[in-house]
N, C-alpha and C positions, 0 to 999 in steps of 0.2 A: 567680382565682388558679389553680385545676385547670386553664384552658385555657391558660396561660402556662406550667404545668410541662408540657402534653402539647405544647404546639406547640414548649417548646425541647427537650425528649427526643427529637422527630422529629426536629429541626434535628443534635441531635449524631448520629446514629443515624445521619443521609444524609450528616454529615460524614465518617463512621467510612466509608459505604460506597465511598464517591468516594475514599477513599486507600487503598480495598481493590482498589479497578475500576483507579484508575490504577498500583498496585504491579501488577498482574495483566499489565497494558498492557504497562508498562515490560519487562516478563521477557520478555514477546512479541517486541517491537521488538530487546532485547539478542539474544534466540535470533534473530532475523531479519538483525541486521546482522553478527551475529557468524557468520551460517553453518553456523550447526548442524543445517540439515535433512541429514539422510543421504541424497546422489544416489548411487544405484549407478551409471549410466551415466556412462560420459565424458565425452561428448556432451554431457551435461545438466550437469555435473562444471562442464564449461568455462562455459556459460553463466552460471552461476550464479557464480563465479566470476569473468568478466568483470565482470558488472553488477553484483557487493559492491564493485569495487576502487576506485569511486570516485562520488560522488553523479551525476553528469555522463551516467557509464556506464550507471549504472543508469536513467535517467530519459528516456537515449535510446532504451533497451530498452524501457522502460514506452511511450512515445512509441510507437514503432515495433508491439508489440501493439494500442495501441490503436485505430490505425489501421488494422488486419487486423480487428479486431473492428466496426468500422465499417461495415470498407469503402470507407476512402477514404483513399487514400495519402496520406503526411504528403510538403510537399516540404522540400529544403534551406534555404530564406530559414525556413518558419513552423519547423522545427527551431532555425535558428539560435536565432532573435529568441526561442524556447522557452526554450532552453540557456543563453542568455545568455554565447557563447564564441565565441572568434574564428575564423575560417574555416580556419585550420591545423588548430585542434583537432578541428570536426565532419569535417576533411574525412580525418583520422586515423581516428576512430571508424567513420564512412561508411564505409571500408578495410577496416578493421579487422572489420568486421561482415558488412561482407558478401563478404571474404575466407573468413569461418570459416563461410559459411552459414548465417548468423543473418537475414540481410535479404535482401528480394528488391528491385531497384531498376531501373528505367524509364532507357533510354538517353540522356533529354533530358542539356540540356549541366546544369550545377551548379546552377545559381540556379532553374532547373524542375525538377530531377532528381527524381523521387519515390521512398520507397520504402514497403514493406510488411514485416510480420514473418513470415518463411520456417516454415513447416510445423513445423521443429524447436522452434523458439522459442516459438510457442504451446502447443506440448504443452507441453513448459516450465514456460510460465506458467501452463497449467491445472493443472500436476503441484505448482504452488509455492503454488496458491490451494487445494487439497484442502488440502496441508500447513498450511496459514492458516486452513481451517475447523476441522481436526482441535486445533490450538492452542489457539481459544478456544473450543471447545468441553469440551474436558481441563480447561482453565482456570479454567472455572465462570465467566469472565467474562459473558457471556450473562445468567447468572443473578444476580451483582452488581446487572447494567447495570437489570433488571427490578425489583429489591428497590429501587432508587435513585427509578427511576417512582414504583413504587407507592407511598413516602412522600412523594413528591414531590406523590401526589392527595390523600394523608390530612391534611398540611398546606394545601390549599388546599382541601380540605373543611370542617378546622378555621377558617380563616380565614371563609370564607363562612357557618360556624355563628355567630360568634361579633360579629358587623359587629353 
């Protein structure tokens, strides 16, 4: 009888913490799509900006750092077939991006064209991933995430005492 009141007091206790972790989450994401990091720079202003204005934009962005970070250029087709959009749109974006000195890209013709994410952009993105640590860290999600674990051992401690 005692091991059935402590193994379901852990069970509500890790339910309680998981709608504490994912209300914490959720504020995160609201603050992230909504835009509320403070960019001083314009430059950064804009980027960030571009890639809130639409899932597409943003993911071509993501894309395109990742592949700085790499090292190894994304081309046009593995973008596409990524984005899942039609060659007017990428080839807008493509434009669009590296118009405003976001991308750096390879003279091939379309279908090989490669590109990389421009000097600016990664600051950028490193400037947006601080802003991402400082989040959940203020957040106390971190500390949720850990209280969730460690019931998560006491229950299958309990379990394994009691077989």
């Amino acid at each position: 009888m005692k091991h059935e009141t402590n193994i379901e007091a852990l069970h509500q206790a890790k339910k309680r913490l998981e709608l504490e972790y994912n209300k914490k989450q959720l504020a995160i994401e609201i603050s992230i799509t909504a835009g509320s990091r403070v960019v001083e720079e314009l430059w950064e202003r804009k980027i960030m900006q571009y890639s809130l204005s639409s899932s597409n934009r943003r993911k071509f962005m993501m894309y395109a750092v990742r592949a700085s970070y790499d090292n190894e250029p994304i081309t046009y087709n593995q973008l596409k077939k990524l984005l899942n959009i039609s060659d007017i749109a990428l080839t807008t974006m493509w434009k669009e991006c590296s118009d405003a000195g976001w991308i750096v890209t390879t003279q091939a013709k379309r279908a090989n064209q490669t590109l990389l994410a421009s000097d600016n952009l990664l600051k950028s993105y490193n400037n947006y991933m601080f802003y991402i640590r400082q989040a959940y860290k203020n957040s106390g999600l971190r500390t949720v995430a850990q209280a969730i674990v460690e019931i998560e051992h006491l229950i299958e401690h309990e379990d394994r005492e009691n077989r």
